[in-house]
C-alpha positions as CSV (number, residue, x, y, z in Angstrom):
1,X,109.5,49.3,92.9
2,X,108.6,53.2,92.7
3,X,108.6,54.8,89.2
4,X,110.7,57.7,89.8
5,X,109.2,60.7,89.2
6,X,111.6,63.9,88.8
7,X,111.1,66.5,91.9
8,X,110.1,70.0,91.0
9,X,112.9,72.8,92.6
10,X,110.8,73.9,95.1
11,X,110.9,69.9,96.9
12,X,115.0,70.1,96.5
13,X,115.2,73.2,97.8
14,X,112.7,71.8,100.9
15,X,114.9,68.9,101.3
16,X,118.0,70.8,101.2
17,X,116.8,73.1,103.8
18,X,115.4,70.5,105.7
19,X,119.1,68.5,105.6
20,X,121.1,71.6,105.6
21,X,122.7,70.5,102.5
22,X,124.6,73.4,100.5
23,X,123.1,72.3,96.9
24,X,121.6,75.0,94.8
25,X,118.3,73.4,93.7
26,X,118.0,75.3,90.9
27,X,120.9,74.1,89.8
28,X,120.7,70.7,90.5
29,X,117.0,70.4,88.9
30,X,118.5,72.2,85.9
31,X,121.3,69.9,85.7
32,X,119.4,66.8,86.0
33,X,116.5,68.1,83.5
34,X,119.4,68.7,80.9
35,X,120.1,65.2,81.1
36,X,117.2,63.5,81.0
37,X,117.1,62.9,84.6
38,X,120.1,59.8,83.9
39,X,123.2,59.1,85.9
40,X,125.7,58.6,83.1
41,X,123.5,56.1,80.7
42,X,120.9,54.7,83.6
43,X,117.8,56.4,84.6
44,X,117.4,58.2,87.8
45,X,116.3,55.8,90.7
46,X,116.8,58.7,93.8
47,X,117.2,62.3,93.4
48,X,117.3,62.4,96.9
49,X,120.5,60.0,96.9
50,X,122.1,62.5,93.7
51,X,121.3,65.3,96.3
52,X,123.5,63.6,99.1
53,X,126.1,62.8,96.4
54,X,126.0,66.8,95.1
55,X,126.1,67.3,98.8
56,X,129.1,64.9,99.7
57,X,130.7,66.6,96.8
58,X,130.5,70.2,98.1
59,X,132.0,69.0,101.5
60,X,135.5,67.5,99.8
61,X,135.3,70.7,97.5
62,X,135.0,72.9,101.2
63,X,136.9,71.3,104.0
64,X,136.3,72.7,107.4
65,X,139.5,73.2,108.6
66,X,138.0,74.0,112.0
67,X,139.1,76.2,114.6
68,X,142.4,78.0,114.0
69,X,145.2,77.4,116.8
70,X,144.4,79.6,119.6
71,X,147.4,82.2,120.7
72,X,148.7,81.0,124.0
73,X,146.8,83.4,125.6
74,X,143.4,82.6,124.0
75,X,140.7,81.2,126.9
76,X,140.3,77.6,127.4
77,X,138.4,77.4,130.6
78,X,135.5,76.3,129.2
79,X,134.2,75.3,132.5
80,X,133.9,79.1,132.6
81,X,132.3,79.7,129.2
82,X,128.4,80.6,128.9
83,X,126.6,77.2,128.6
84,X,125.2,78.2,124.8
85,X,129.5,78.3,123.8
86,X,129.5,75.3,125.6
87,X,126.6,73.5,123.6
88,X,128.0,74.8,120.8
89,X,131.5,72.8,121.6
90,X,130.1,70.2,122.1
91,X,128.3,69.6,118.7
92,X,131.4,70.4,116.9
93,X,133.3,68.4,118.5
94,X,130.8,65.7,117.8
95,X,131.2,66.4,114.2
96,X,127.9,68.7,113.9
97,X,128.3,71.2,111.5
98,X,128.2,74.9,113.1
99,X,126.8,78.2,111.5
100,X,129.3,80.8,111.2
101,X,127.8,83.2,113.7
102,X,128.7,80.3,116.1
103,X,132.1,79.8,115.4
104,X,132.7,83.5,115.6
105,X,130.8,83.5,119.0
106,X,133.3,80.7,120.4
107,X,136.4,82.9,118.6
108,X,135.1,85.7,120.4
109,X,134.8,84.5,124.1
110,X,137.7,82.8,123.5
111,X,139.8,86.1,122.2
112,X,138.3,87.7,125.9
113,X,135.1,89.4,124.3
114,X,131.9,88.8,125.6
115,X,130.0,86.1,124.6
């Protein structure tokens, strides 16, 4: 097995950029540092696995509530929507997570704006 060898910030923040993960690297390097890099009394084996943990923590701590109820007379032709809205549908619905401009695009359209 691997000795584990304790990541500097800047390759958690590249692998939190790279999964999209909301973990403040410095934070979580400063953290770990603090401790010795141990989990409870056990050395570190994958910061990379912490990271998901820290990750997987942030997500039960921020729920996406998703969409809120659309009025009754909100759009929901969608065969009618630009094809980017529709794309953007789609990967929500398949759980993706979706930047904030996005979900206000898909509001939008669907509050009659333009896309």
């Amino acid at each position: 097995m691997k000795r584990f060898t304790p990541p500097t910030e800047a390759e958690v923040a590249a692998y939190v950029a790279e999964k999209g993960y909301h973990v403040d690297a410095g934070e979580f390097v400063s953290f770990y540092e603090s401790k010795g890099w141990k989990v409870g009394s056990s050395p570190m084996v994958s910061w990379r696995a912490a990271c998901a943990t820290w990750e997987r923590r942030w997500r039960t701590d921020h729920p996406f509530q998703g969409p809120p109820t659309p009025p009754s007379k909100a759009r929901t032709d969608w065969e009618n929507a630009p094809d980017h809205l529709r794309e953007i549908r789609w990967r929500w619905a398949a759980g993706e997570r979706i930047t904030e401009e996005e979900f206000a695009a898909i509001a939008n359209w669907m509050d009659g704006k333009e896309a």
